[in-house]
C-alpha positions in Angstrom: 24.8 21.0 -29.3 24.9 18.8 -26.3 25.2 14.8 -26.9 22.2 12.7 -25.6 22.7 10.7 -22.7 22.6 7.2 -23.4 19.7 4.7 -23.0 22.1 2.2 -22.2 21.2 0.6 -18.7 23.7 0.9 -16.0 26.7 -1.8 -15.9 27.2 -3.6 -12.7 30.0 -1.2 -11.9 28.2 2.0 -12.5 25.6 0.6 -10.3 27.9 -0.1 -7.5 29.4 3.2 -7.8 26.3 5.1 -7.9 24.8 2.9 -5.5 28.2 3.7 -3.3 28.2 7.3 -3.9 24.3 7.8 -2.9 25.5 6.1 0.5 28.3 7.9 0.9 28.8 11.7 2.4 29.4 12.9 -0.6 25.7 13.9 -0.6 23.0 14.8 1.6 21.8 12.1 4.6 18.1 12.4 3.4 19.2 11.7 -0.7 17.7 8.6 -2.0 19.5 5.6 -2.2 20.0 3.6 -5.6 16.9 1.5 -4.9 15.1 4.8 -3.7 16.5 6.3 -6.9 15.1 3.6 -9.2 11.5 3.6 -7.6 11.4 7.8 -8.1 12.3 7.5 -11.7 9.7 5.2 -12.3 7.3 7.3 -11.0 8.8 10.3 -12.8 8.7 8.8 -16.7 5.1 7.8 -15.6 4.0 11.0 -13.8 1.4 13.1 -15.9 3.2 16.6 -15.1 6.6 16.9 -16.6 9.2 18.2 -13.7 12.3 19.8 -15.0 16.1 17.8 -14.7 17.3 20.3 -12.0 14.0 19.8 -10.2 14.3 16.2 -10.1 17.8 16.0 -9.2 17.2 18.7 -6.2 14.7 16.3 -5.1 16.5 12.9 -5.0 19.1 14.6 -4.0 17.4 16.5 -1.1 19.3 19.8 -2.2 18.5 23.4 -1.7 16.8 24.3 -5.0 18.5 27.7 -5.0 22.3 26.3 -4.4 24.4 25.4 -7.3 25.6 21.6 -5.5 28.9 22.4 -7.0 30.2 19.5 -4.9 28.2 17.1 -6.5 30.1 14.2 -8.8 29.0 15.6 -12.4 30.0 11.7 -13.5 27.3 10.5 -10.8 24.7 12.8 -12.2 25.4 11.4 -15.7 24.7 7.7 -14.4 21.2 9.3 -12.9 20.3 10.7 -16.3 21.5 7.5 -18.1 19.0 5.6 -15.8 16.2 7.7 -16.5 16.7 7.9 -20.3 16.7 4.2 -19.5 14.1 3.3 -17.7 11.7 5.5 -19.9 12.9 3.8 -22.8 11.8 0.2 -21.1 8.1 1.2 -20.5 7.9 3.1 -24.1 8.9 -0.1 -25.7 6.8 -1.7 -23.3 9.5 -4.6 -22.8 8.8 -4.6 -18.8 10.5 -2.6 -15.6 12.7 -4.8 -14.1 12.9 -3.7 -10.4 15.8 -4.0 -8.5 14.8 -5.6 -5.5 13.0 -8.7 -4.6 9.2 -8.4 -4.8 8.7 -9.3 -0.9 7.9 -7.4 2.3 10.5 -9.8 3.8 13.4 -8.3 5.4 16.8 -9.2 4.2 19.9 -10.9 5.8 20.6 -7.5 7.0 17.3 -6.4 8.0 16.1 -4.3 5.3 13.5 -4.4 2.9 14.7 -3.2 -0.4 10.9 -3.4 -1.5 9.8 -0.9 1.0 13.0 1.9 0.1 12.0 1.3 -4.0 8.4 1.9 -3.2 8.9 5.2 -0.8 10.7 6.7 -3.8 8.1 6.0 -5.8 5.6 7.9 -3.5 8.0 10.9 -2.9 7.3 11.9 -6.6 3.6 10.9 -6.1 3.0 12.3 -3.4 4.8 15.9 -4.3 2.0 15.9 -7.6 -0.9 14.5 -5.4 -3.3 16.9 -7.8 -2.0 16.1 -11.5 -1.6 11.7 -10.2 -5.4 12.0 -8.8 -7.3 14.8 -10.9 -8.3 12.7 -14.1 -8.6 8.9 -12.9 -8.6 8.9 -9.5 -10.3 5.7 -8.6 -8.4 4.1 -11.4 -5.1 5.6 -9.6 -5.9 5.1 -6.4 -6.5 1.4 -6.9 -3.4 0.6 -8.8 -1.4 2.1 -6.1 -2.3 0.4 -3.3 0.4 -2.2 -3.5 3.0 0.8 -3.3 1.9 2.2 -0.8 1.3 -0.7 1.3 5.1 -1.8 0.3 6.2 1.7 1.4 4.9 1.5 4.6 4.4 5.2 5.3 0.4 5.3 5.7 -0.8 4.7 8.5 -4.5 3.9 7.0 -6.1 1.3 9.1 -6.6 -0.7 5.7 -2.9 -1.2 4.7 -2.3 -1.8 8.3 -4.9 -4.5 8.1 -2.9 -5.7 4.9 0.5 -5.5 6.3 -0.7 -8.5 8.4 -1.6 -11.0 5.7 1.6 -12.1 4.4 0.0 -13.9 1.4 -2.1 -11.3 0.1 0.9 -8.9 0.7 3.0 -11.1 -1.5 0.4 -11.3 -4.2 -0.1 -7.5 -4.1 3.7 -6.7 -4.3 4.2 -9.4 -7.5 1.6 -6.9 -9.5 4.1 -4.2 -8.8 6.4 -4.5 -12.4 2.9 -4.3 -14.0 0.6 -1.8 -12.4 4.2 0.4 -13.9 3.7 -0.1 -17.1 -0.4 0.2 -16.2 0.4 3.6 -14.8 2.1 4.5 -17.3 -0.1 3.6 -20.3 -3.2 5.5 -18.4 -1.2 8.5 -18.5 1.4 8.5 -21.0 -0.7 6.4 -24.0 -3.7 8.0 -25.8 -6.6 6.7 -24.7 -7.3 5.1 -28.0 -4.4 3.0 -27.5 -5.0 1.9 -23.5 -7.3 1.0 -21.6 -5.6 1.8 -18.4 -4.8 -0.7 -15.4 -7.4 -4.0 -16.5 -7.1 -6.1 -13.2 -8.6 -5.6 -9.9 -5.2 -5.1 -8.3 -6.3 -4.0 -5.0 -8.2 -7.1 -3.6 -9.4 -6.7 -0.3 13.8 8.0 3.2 15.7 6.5 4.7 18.7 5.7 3.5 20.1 2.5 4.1 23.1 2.4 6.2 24.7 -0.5 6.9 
């Protein structure tokens, strides 16, 4: 019987080396990144439809589905399931997603917004389960994920275009980020007995880095 992966989160090393090794040749130009990464897996222990590993992993990984990606670093793949198990196990205990960027459309001493790359994969899973995310709550849904997509900035809705150009509603909007997650994920992970979904009014008004 195969161990369990563990829960543990990532060490500053593994991070660096996965963060490294998504960068890197080693896999496809159109993989996520680590940031990437970490924004899809949120979105993946909150989705309502359950995706199988290989699925997942085919998709961050932008790999054929019907190839075996016998080149790909089975240690690497080990530090993606160890995030997952992770980051599920932070919004079942409810203790809070810590995201690994800074919660700011602001671009970065190297021109990047590490906000924008988390959000995008967050949307790739979305948006490949547009029916299961939108079926049951969908004004619910669609209000709680304004602020990712207007921090993914891959809409071109006149609205979050509007939005892109207030700077101080922006910032307020990204800040609810860490908790419209664990929102999410209570509407569709928690009886609803035990949640009452999203409770604010939250919406008030791949690249791959290379560097």
């Amino acid at each position: 019987m195969a161990m369990p992966f563990p829960c543990d989160p990532l060490s500053d090393d593994q991070l660096e080396q996965l963060d490294t090794y998504l960068l890197s040749d080693n896999v496809k130009e159109e993989a996520l990144d680590y940031i990437a990464l970490h924004g899809y897996l949120c979105a993946l222990n909150i989705s309502p439809e359950s995706i199988s590993e290989n699925a997942w992993l085919t998709q961050v990984l932008a790999e054929n589905p019907q190839s075996n990606a016998n080149h790909l670093d089975p240690q690497m793949l080990d530090l993606m399931r160890q995030e997952n198990n992770y980051i599920r196990g932070c919004l079942e205990s409810d203790t809070g997603i810590e995201l690994p960027c800074d919660l700011t459309l602001e671009l970065d001493e190297e021109g990047d917004c590490l906000l924008e790359y988390w959000a995008q994969g967050f949307m790739e899973l979305v948006f490949s389960q547009e029916e299961a995310w939108f079926s049951q709550h969908e004004d619910a849904v669609a209000e709680s994920l304004l602020p990712f997509m207007l921090a993914a900035n891959l809409d071109e809705d006149q609205e979050l275009a509007e939005l892109r150009n207030q700077p101080k509603l922006c910032q307020q909007l990204c800040e609810q980020i860490p908790e419209l997650v664990q929102d999410l994920f209570l509407l569709f992970r928690v009886p609803a007995d035990k949640s009452k979904g999203p409770t604010k009014n939250h919406a008030n008004g791949n690249k791959k880095r290379r560097h």
